[in-house]
N, C-alpha and C positions, 0 to 999 in steps of 0.2 A: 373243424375247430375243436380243441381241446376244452373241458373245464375244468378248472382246478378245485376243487373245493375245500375250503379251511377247515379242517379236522384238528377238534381239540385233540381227541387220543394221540394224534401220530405230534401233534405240540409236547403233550406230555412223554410223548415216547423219547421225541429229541432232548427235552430238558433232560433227561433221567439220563442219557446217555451222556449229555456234558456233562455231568456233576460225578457220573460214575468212573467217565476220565481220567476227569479234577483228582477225583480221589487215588485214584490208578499214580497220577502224575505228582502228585506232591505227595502220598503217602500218610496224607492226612484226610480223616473222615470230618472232621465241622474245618471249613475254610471261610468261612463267612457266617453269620449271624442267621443265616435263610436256611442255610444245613439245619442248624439245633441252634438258638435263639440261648435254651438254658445250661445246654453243655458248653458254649462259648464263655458263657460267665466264667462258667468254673475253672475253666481251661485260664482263661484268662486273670483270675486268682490264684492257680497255683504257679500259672510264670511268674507274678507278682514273687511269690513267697520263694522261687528258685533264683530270683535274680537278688533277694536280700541275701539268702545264704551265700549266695555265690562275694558278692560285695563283703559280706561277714568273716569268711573264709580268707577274701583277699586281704584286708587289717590285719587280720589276724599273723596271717605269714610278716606281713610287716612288724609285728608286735615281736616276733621270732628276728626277723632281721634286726632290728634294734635292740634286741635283749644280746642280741650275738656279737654286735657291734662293740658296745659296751662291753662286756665281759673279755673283749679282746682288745679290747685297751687297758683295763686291768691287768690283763693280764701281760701286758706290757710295764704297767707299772710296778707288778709284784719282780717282776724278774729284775728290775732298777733297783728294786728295794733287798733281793736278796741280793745282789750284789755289792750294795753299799755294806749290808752283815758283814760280808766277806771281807770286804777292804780294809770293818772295823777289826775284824778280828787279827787280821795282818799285822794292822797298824797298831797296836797289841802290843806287840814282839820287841820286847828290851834291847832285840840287838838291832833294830832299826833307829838310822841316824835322822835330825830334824828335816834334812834335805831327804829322805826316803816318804816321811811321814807328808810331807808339801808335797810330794806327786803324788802321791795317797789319795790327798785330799782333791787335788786335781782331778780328778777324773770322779772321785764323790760328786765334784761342784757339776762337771757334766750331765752324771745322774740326776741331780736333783733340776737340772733345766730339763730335761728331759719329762721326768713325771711334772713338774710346774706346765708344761709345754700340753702334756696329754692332757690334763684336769681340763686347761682353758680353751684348747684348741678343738677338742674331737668332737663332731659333730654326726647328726644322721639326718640325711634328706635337705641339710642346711639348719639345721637348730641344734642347738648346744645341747651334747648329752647331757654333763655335769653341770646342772643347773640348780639341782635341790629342791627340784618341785616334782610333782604327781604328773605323768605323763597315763593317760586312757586311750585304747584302745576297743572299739564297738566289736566286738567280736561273736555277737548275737542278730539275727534282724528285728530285735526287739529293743527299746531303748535300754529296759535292764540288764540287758547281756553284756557287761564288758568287763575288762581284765584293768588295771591301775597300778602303774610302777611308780613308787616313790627314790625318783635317782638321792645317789650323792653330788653334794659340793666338791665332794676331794678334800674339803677341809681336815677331817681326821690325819691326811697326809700332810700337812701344816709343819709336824715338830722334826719330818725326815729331811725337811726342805733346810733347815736348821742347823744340823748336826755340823760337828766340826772332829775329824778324825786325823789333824797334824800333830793335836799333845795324845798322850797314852791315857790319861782322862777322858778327854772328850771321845776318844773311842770306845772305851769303855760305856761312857755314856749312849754312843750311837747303837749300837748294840743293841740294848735298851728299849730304844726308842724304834729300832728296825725292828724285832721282835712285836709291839704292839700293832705296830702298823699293820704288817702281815698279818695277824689276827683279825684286822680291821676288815681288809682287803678279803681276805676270806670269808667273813659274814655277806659284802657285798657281793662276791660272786655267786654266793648260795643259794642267795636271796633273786640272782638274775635268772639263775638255776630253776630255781622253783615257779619262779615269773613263766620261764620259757614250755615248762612241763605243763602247767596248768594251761595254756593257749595252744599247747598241741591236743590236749584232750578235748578240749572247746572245738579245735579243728575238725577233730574227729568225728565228734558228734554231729556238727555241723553239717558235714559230709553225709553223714547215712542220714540224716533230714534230708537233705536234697535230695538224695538220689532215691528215698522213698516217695518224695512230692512227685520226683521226676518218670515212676513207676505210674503213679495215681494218674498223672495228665495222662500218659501213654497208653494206656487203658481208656483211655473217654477222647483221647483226639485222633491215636493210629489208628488207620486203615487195616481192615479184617480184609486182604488180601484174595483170602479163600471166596469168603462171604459177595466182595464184591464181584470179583470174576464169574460166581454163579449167576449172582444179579445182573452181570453186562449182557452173559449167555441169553437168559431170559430174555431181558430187554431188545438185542439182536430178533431172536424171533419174532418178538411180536413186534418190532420194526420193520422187518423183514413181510411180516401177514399183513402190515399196515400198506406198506408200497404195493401189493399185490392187489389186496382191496382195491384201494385207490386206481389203479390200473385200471381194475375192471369197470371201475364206477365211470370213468374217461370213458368206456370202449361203449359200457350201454348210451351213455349220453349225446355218445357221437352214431352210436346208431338210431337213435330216434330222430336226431336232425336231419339223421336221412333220408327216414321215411318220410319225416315233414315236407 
């Protein structure tokens, strides 16, 4: 008859060799709270602060998508608006008859459903771009971190909606009136412009935060590779002198029963 005897060391040998595994297998030195109790905290604080930046970074691109949105429907509208110039400018021409001047306008009156059409209609994600209020984007993981667009109404484009280019007046007039607009238009693209540039450098920033957090964790959570394979070596041995031990300890025990 054999005896088995419970040996803490060769307990401790086995635990060490699960856990040195573990480590082998997931690439990760603290997987549990029993590894490092205080490295876990921390590990588990800088995910915290990689998964704001990350959520920060993603607004942000959206703050980009909607500033691009906008400025391309603008830019829709600018191109209506230089068109209508043009049409004024035609309809200008002393040698155009009142029947010239009414298809003129026809296709003015086009234009101007068209931009009336973009003001009301375009939207991002489902909510009206041209609304005339402050639209914020979080693009920090801190509450102060964010970027704030104050759209237009489209109202400034109100007097192009207007224009009437079938008398040599009122084209004259429209003229005028297309000329400010496009000025108009042009401040607000600027302004989308600038909106857009300043949330890419937010971005950016953002970015090398993260991937400096993401440095810090990897340093206090990755597996030393090297380190641990020396340790498995190690632990091998003296698992290895453990079973040997043990053997012997069986063989004396079973020779004294037999003298018995």
């Amino acid at each position: 008859m054999k005896i088995q005897p419970q040996s803490s060391i060769f307990n401790k040998i086995e635990n060490t060799t699960n856990k040195l595994n573990q480590q082998l297998a997931s690439g990760k030195r603290v997987n549990s709270a029993a590894d490092d109790a205080a490295a876990l905290q921390i590990i588990d604080r800088l995910t915290s602060q990689q998964d704001g930046y990350s959520q920060a970074i993603r607004n942000a691109n959206d703050g980009i998508s909607y500033a691009q949105t906008a400025d391309s429907a603008l830019s829709g509208v600018n191109d209506a608006v230089s068109r209508i110039r043009e049409l004024s400018i035609q309809s200008g021409n002393g040698a155009l008859t009142d029947s010239d001047r009414a298809a003129l306008q026809d296709e003015v009156s086009q234009l101007q459903t068209q931009i009336s059409e973009t003001f009301e209609n375009s939207t991002f994600g489902g909510a009206k771009l041209f609304n005339g209020e402050d639209t914020s984007f979080q693009v920090g993981p801190d509450a102060l971190t964010t970027q704030t667009l104050t759209q237009t109404d489209g109202s400034f484009a109100n007097a192009i909606l207007s224009v009437d280019i079938s008398t040599a007046a009122g084209a004259q007039a429209a003229i005028d009136v297309a000329d400010t607009v496009a000025e108009d238009l042009n401040s607000q693209r600027t302004q989308l412009g600038a909106f857009e540039n300043a949330i890419s450098s937010t971005i950016r920033s953002a970015d090398n935060q993260r991937e400096n957090i993401a440095a810090s964790q990897s340093r206090i959570q990755d597996t030393d590779y090297a380190k641990v394979v020396s340790e498995q070596t190690a632990n091998d041995i003296l698992s290895q002198a453990s079973i040997a031990l043990r053997g012997q300890a069986n063989q004396s025990a079973s020779a004294v029963l037999g003298l018995l």
